[in-house]
C-alpha positions as CSV (number, residue, x, y, z in Angstrom):
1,X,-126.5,-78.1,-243.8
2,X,-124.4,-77.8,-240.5
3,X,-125.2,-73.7,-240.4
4,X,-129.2,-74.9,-240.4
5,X,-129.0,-77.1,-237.7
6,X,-126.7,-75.0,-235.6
7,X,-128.7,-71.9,-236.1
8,X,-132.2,-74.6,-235.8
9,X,-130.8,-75.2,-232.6
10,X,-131.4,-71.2,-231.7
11,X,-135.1,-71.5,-232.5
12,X,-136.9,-70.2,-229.7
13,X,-134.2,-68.6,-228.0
14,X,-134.6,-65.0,-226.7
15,X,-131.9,-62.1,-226.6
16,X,-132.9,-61.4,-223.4
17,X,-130.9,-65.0,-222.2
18,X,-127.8,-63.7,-224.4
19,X,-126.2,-61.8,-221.3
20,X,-126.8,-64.3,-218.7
21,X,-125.8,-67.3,-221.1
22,X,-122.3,-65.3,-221.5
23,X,-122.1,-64.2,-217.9
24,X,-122.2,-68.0,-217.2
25,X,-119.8,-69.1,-219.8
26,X,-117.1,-66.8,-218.7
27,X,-117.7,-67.8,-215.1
28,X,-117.5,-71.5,-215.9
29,X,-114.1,-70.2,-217.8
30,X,-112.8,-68.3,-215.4
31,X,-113.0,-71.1,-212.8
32,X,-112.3,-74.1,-214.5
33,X,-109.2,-72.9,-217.1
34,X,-106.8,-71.3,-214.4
35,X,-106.6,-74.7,-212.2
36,X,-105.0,-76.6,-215.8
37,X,-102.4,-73.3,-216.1
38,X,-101.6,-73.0,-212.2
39,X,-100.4,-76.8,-212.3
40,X,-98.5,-75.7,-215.7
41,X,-97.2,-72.6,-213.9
42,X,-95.6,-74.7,-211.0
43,X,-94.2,-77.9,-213.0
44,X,-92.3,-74.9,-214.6
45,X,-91.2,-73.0,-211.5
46,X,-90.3,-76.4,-210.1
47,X,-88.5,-77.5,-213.1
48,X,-86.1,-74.3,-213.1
49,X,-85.5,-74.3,-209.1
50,X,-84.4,-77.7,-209.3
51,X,-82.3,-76.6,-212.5
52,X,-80.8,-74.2,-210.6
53,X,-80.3,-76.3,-207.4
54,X,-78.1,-79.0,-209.6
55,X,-76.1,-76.0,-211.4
56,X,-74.9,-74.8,-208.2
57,X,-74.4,-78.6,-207.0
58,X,-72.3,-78.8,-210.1
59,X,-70.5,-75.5,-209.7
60,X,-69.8,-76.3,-206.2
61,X,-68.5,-79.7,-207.1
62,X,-70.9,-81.6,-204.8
63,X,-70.7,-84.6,-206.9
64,X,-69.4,-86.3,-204.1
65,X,-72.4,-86.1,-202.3
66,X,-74.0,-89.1,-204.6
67,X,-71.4,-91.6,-204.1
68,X,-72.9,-91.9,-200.4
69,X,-76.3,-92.7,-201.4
70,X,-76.0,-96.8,-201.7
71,X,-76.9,-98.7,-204.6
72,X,-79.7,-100.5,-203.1
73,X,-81.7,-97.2,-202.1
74,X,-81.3,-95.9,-205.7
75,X,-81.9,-99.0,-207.4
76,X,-85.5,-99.0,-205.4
77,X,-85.6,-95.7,-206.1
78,X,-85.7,-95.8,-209.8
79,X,-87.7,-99.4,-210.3
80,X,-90.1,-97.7,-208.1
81,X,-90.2,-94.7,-210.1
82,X,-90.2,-97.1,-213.4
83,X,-93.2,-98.6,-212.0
84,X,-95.6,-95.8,-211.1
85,X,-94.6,-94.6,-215.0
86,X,-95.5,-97.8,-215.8
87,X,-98.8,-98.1,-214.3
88,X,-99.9,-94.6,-214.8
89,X,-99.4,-95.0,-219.0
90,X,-101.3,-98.6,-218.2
91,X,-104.1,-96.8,-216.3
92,X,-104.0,-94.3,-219.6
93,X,-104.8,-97.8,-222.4
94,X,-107.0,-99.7,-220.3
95,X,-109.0,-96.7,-219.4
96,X,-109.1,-97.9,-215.7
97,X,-109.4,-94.1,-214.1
98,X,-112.7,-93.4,-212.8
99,X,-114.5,-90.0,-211.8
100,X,-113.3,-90.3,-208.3
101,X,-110.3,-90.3,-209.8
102,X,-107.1,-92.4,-210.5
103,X,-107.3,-95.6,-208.5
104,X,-104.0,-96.2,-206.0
105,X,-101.2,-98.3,-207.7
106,X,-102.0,-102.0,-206.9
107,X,-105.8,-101.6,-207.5
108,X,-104.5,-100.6,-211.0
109,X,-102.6,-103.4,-211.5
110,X,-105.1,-105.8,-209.9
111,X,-107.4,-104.5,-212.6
112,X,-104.5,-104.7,-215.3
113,X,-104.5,-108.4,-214.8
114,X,-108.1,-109.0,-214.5
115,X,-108.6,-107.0,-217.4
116,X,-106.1,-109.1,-219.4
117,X,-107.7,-112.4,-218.6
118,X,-111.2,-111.6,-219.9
């Protein structure tokens, strides 16, 4: 049943349009799929330089260096790092991205909370 609608779907369809319908499929490809694998490609590279740049911190025992970093700075660091996790998994269940893309951090939480009173 499937292979008669999908081939029912081919009725009228010429040959002629066969290398033109592939010429545009692999141009869509070509320029859609590499954006998705450059942003792979450089979470990658970033991943192993900043590897790298902690194993010779380590190796150079530069430990040190975060005791002058005060407590206050890297407890706003992480809560604000905890939060934009937090909002960006909350933007994921309430579906609150749009096609202009993801809304800034307080208009997703404004949302959030409006969404959660309804």
């Amino acid at each position: 049943m499937v292979a008669r609608i999908a081939l029912g779907s081919f009725k009228g369809y010429r040959r002629t349009w066969v290398r033109p319908d592939v010429l545009a499929g692999l141009t869509v490809w070509a320029v859609l799929v590499p954006e998705p694998l450059s942003y792979a490609a450089l979470t990658a590279a970033l991943a192993i330089t900043v590897g790298l740049i902690a194993l010779a911190a380590g190796l150079m025992r530069l430990g040190f260096l975060a005791a002058l970093i005060s407590e206050p700075e890297l407890k706003g660091f992480i809560i604000g790092l905890a939060l934009t996790t937090l909002v960006g998994q909350v933007r994921d269940v309430l579906h609150t991205a749009t096609a202009e893309g993801e809304p800034p951090l307080f208009e997703t939480v404004e949302q959030a909370i409006q969404n959660l009173a309804h």
